[in-house]
N, C-alpha and C positions, 0 to 999 in steps of 0.2 A: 359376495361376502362383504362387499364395502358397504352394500347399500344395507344390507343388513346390521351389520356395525354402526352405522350412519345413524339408522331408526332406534339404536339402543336393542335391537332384540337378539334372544342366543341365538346363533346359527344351531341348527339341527341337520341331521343327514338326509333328513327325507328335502330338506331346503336347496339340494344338491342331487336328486333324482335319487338319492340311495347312497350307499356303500359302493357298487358298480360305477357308477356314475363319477364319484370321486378319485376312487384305483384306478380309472381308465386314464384322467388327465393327473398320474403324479407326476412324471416327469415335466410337466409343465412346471405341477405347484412347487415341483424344490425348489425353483428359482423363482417364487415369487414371495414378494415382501408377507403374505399373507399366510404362508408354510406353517409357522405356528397357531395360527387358529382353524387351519384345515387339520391339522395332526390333533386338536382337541378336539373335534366333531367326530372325527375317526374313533377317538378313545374314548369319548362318551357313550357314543351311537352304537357301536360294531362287536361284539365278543371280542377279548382279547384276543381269543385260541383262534378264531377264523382266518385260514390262510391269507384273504384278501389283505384283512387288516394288516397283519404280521410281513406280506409283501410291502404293503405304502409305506407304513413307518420305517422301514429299513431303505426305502426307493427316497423318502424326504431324507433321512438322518446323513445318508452318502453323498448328499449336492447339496449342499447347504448353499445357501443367495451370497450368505455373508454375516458377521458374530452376532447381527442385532439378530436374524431369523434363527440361527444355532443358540443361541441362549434362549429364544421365544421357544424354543422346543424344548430343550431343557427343563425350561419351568414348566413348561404345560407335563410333561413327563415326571418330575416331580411333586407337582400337587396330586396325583391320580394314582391309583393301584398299580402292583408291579406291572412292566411289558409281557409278555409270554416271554419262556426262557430265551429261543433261538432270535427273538428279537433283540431281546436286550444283548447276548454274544454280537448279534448283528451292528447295533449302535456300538457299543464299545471299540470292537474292531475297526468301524469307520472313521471311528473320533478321534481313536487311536492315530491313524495314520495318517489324517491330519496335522495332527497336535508336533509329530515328528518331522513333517515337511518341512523346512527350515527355506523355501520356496514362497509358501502362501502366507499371508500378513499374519503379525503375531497378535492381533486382537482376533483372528478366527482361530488362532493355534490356543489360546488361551482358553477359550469359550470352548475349541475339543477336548481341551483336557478335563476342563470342569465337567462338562458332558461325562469321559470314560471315566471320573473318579463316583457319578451317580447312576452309571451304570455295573460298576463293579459292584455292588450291591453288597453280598455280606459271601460273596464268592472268594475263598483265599487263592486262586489261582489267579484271577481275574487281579487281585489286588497285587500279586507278588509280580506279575504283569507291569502292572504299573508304575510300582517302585522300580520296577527293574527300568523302565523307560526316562523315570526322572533321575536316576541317579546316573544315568549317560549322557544325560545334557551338559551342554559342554559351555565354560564360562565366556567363551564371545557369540553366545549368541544372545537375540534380541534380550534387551536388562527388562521390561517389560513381561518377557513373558518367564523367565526365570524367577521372577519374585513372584508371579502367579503361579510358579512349578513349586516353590520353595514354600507356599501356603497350604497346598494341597499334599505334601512331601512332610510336612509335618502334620497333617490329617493321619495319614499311611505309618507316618513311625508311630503315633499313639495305639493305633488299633495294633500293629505288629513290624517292633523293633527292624531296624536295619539298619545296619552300617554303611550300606551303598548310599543312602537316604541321606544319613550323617554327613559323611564325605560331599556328598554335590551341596550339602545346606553350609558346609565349613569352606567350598569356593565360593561360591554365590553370595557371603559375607562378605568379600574381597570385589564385587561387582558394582562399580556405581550404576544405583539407579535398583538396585536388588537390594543391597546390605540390611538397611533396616529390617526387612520383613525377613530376610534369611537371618538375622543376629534375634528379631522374637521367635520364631520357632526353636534355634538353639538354646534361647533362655526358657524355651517352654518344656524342652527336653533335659532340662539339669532340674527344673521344678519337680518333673513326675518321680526323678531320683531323690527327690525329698522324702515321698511318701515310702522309702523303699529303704532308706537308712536304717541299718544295723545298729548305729551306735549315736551318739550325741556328735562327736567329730565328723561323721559323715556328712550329718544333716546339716551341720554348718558349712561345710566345704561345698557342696550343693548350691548351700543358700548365696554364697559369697558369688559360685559359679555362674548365675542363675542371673543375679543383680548385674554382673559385670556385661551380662549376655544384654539384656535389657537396656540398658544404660548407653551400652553401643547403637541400641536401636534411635532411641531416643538422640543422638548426637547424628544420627544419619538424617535423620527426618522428625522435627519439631514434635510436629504435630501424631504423636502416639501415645494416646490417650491409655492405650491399653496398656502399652509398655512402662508408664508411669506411674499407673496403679500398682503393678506386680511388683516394681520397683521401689514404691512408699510400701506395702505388704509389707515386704521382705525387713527391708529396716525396720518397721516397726515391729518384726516377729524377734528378730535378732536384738532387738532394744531390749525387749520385754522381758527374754529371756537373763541379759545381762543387768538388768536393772537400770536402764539407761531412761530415766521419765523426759530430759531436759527438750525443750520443747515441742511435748508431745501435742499441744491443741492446736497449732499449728500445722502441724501433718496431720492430723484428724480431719483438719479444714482441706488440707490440697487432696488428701485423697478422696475425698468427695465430692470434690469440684472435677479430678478427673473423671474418677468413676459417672458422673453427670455427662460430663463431656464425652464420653464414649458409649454411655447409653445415647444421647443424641444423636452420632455419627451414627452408630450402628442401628436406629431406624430407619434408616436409606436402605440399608442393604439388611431384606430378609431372606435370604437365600438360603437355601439347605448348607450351605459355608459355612456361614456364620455363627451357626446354633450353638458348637462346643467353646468358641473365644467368647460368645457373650458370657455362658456359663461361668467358665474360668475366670474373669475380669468381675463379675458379680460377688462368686465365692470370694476372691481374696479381697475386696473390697470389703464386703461382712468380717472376714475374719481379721483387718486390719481395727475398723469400728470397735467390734465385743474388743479388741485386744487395750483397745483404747480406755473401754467404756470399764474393764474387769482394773487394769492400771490404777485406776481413780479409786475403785473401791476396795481393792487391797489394801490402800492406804489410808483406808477409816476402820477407827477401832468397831465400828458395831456398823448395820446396815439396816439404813430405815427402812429401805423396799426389800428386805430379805429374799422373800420368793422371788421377784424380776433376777433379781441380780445374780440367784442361785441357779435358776432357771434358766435365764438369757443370756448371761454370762460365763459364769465360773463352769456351769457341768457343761455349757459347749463350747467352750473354748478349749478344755479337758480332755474332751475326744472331739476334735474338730475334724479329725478328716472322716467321721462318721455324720457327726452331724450337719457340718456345714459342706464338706465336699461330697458326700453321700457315698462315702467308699463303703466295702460290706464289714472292714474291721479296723482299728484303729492304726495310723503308720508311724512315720520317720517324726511327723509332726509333733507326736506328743514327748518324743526325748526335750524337747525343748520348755515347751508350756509347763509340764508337768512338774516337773524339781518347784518352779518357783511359785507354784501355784500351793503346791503344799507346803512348803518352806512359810509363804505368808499367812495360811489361817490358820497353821500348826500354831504359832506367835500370838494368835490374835483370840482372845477368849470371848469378845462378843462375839465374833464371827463364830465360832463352835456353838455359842448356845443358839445364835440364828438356825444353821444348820440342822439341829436337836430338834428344833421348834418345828422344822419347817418339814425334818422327815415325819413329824407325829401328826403335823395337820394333813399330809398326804396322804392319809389313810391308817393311823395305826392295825387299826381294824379288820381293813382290807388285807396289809402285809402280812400280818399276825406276828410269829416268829422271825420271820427278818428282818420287821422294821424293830420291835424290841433288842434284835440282836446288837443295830445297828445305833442306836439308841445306848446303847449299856458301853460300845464302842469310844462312843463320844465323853458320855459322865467318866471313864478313865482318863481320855484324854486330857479333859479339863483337870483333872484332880494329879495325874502320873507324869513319867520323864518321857516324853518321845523320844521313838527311837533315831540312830542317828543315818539310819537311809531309809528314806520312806518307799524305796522299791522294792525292799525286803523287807518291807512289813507280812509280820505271819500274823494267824487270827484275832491272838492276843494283846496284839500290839495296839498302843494308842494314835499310831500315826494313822495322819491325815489322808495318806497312801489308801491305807486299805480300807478307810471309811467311805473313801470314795468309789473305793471300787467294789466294795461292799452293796452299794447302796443300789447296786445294777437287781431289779427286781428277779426273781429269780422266775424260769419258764413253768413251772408248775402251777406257781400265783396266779401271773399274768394270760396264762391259758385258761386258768378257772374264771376269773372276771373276763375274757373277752364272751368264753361260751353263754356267761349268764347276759351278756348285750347282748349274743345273737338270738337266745332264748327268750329275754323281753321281748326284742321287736321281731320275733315270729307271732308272740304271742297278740301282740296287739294289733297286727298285718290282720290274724285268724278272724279275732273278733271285727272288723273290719272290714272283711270280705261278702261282697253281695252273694245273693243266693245263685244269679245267674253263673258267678264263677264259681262256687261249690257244686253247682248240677256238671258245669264243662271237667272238673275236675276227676268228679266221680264217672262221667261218662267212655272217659278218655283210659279211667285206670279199671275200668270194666271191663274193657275193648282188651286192653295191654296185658291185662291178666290174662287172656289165651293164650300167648307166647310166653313158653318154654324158659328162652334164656330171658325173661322180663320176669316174670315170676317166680324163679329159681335161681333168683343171683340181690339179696340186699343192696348190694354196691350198686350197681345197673339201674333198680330202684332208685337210690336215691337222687342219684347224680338225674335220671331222665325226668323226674318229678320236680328237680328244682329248677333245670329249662322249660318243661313244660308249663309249670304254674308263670314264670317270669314272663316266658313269651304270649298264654292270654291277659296276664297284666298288661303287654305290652298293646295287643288289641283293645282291651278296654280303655286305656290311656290316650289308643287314637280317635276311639269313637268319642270321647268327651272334650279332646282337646281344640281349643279355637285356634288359628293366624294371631289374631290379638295377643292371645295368652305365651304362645309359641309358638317362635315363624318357622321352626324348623318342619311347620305338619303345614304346610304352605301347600305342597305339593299335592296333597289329598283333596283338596278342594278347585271346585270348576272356578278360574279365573279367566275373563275375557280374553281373548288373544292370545292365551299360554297356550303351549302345547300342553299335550298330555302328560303325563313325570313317567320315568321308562324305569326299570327294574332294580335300577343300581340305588335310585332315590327311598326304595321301603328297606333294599340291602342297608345301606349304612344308617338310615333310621333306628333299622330292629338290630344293627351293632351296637351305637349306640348305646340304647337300653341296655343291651346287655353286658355291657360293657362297663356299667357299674355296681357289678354284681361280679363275681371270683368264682365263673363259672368255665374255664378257661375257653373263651370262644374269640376265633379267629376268624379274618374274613379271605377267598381267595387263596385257599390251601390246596395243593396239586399234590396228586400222588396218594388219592383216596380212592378206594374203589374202580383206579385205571382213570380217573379225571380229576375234574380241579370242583371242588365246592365251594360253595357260596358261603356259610356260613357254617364254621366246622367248631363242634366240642368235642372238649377231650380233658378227662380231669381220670387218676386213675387207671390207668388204661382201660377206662370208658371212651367209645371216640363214637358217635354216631355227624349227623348235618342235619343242616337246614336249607333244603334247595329255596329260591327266589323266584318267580314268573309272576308275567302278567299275564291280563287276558280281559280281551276287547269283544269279544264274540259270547261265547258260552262259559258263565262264568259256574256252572249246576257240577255239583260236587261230583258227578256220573263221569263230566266231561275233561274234569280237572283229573282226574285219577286217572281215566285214559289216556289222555294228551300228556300227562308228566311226574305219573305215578311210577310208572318204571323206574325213568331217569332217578328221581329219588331216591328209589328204594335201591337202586343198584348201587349205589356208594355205603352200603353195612354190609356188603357181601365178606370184610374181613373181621368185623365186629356186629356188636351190637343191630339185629335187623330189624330197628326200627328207624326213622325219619320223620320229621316234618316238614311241610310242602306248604308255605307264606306266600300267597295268590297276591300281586295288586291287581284287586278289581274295578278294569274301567267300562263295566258295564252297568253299574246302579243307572237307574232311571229316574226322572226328574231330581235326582239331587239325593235321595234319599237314601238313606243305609238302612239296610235292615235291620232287625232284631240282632243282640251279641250272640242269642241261640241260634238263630240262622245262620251262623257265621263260623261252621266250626265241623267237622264229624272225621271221629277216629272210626280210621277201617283196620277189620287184619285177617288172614289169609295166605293160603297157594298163591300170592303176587303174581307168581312166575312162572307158577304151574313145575315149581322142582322140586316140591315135598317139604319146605321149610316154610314156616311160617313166620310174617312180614307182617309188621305195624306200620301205618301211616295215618298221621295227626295231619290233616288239610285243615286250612285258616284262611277265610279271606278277608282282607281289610280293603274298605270300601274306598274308591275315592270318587273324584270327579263329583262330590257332595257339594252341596249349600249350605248356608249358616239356615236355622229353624225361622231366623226372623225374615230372613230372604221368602220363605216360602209363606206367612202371612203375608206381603209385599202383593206377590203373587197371586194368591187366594182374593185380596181385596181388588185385584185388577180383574180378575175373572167375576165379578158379582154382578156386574150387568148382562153377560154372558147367559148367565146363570138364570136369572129373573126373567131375560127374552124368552128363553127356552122352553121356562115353568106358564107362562101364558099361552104359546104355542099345542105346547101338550095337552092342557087345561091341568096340569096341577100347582095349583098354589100355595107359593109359601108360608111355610106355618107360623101364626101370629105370635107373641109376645103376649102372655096375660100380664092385665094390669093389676097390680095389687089392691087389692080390698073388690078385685071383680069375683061372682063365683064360677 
């Protein structure tokens, strides 16, 4: 392993005699410094489902060397698809009782806990597990690993409330050496009750709560970048609200110097930790800015950038915890913004004829009826008495209130223009399409029409026609794409010295693709057909797969349907019975891929020989190829070759006529 590391090359399993070869010496490798990159060759190399594997990972996870090899696992476990289930119970448990050992150093008791908190996955027993173990931690022990408890304890209370949680995060504020990071999750927990505010009163008591929490962090330990930001937010949310302008470009300035400062700290650390506080530290940094940036322009009678400032301002600041915190409706946050946001452009009659302007350049046309409605709203407003609470604005009303909320496009509208985008770009995909993919199209829905519930169900139609067409785009897009253009199709071509690319590299490829496309396709889905799939749709309850293989040997459509046509087909046994079966082919010869028609044939049939009839779309995408200019390279190396041979034989090669000869 070292000398492999050493050379820069990846270790592979066959580099190790096999998957046997490596199971045999695990109890060696848990106590070697090198445990996490034999646990990535495992989870590269091995099936996850194969007993062996699912033994060593559980053989490494329970003897860890020590935190640097226990976190080296961790990540390697975390950049990669899930464990099988019994593994992952297996690591939790171990990490678990670890993490609890108040015996073994607290930087390995830390790194088990991080471990069982990315093992618990999206398991609620698992996680109620876990709360239950950190809300027993008890306040003298190690202050190190209690403020590591206290990070991950406010992980756990976001996802699902607890008051055991609360209680250890309200001693562990009392803990030198813990406080700080236990006083931010406290303040991260009076925040989330912002968005949950009933009334205006709430959200302040919150807010007040929240800062204080914060503030404490900050006097514990300078340097919290994060807790400075939440902490300038909050005041400036509470300014705004109360009309408090007096040195606002000031605090515009420090909150972006911190929010700077804690993007910089936090590209040290990319851990699966980290991803929800950079979010939160981001959000309220934006919403302190627009809060800043909407302040300044409240207080101009007209707006020269109308649209920015309606746009990027005023309507998201409006509903900020949709737009900026991406909640699915609007919370506690808009008791606050809201009053004085309509209080100042109710007042301000450039800013209404802005507004008027800017709803009619948005599309009168497009809206038709609502944006005139909304439009006839505003001309009252300008001309009539607002009313005197704009949260009781009714239709009629000229307040600010309901213009605003008026102006929310309605889903009939915004359904009819999205269908006519998705109808242009079918339409110009159509015209577009080469003939090789309209012959694979029609060949494919020639075959599929024999089957019963393919042909007798629209729905089943649609949905299997919109994978099936994306997925030969997704062939044609490999056969033309170079390394140069896209290093991601790296692994389809013969590179010196590289191993071969193994099955998981065309799986996430062809996710991927299809994965920008709203075709609902997962990868690694168990519990289909009695096993786990490779790549599983399901839109409607439509649910068919797309099994993954390679093949080194016989790669003739005869031999692909025998060797892993069952397998395939056997996962529609409780829907849809058809599949498709995405070969990586490493057996192209001198570099070359075939024709896209070679590359493709729907079969259907007794599969099974049980009386039901079964589709299967086989695809093979070529690798192990060369670039086309490789192969003149080539061609001009072989010319002497060539010319000895034609002397040999006596046949000579054919001249070149000269021009003007007859």
């Amino acid at each position: 392993m070292a000398d492999l590391l050493s050379a820069g090359r990846r270790p592979r399993l066959a580099d190790f005699g096999g998957l046997d070869g490596v199971v045999a010496e695990a109890a060696t490798l848990s106590g070697s410094p090198f445990a996490p990159d034999f646990l990535a060759v495992v989870l590269d190399g091995a099936d996850r489902e194969d007993a062996a594997a699912r033994t060593f990972v559980s053989a490494l996870a329970a003897r860890p060397r020590d935190d640097l090899a226990l976190n080296g696992m961790v990540d390697a476990i975390a950049e990669r698809a899930p464990l099988a289930d019994d593994a992952e119970r297996t690591c939790f448990a171990s990490w678990l009782d670890i993490a609890r050992d108040r015996e073994r150093p607290a930087s390995l008791r830390t790194a088990a806990l991080r471990g069982a908190l990315l093992m618990k996955g999206t398991d609620p027993r698992r996680g109620a597990r876990l709360a239950g173990e950190i809300a027993a931690i008890e306040p003298d022990d190690e202050a190190s690993y209690i403020a590591h408890a206290a990070r991950i304890g406010g992980l756990l209370h976001a996802e699902a409330p607890s008051p055991g949680v609360t209680a250890f995060l309200e001693d562990a504020a009392r803990v030198d050496g813990a406080a700080d990071e236990s006083s931010f999750e406290l303040g991260m927990i009076e925040v989330r009750e912002v968005f949950a505010a009933a009334d205006p009163e709430s959200a302040r008591e919150r807010i007040q709560a929240a800062r204080a929490r914060f503030e404490c962090a900050i006097s514990e330990r300078g340097a919290r970048s994060d807790a400075r930001v939440l902490s300038l937010s909050l005041g400036l949310l509470a300014d705004f609200e109360e009309w408090h302008p007096a040195g606002l470009r000031e605090r515009l300035r420090e909150v972006e110097r911190e929010a700077f400062a804690h993007a910089e700290y936090a590209a040290y650390d990319d851990s699966f930790l980290s991803g929800a506080r950079k979010t939160a530290v981001a959000a309220w940094a934006s919403l302190a800015l627009r809060l800043g940036a909407l302040t300044e322009s409240l207080e101009e009678p007209s707006w020269n950038e109308a649209r920015r400032v309606i746009e990027e301002e005023l309507l998201a600041v409006y509903s900020a915890s949709r737009s900026i915190f991406r909640m699915g409706a609007d919370g506690g946050l808009e008791w606050l913004v809201r009053p004085r946001i309509e209080r100042s452009v109710r007042t301000t009659a450039g800013q209404l004829h802005h507004l008027r302007r800017w709803l009619a350049g948005a599309g009168e046309a497009q809206l038709g009826d609502a944006a005139r409605r909304l439009i006839a709203l505003i001309d009252e407003a300008l001309t009539g008495v607002p009313a005197p609470d704009p949260h009781d604005a009714a239709a009629a009303s000229p307040s600010v209130a309901a213009l605003l909320e008026g102006a929310r496009i309605p889903h009939e509208v915004s359904r009819r223009i999205a269908a006519q985008f998705v109808s242009d770009t079918n339409s110009v995909e159509l015209n577009e399409m080469s003939p090789q993919i309209e012959e694979a199209l029609t060949r494919t829905e020639f075959t599929f029409a024999q089957i019963p519930d393919y042909a007798g169900d629209r729905r089943v139609q649609c949905i299997l026609r919109a994978v099936i067409w994306q997925t030969f785009l997704f062939l044609e897009s490999r056969l033309n794409a170079t390394v140069g253009q896209d290093p991601t199709v790296e692994y389809l071509f013969a590179i010196p010295g590289r191993d071969d690319p193994a099955e998981k590299d065309l799986q996430q490829d062809y996710l991927r693709h299809l994965q920008t496309r709203k075709l609902g396709s997962l990868d690694e889905v168990r519990g289909v057909g009695g096993g786990r799939s490779d790549v599983w749709h399901g839109l409607q309850g439509v649910r068919f797969i797309t099994e993954i293989k390679k093949e080194t040997e016989d790669a003739s459509f005869e031999a692909l349907q025998a060797a892993y046509g069952d397998q395939a087909s056997m996962y529609g046994t409780t829907n849809v019975p058809i599949a498709i079966l995405l070969v990586l082919d490493l057996t192209t010869r001198e570099g070359r891929a075939d024709h896209l028609s070679k590359l493709y044939r729907p079969v259907t049939g007794d599969l099974f020989g049980d009386g039901t009839q079964r589709g299967l779309l086989i695809i093979r995408v070529p690798a192990r190829r060369i670039a086309p200019s490789a192969r003149t390279v080539a061609a001009k190396r072989a010319t002497p070759v060539r010319r000895k041979a034609s002397k040999t034989t006596g046949i000579r090669p054919r001249r070149t006529r000269k021009a003007g000869s007859p």
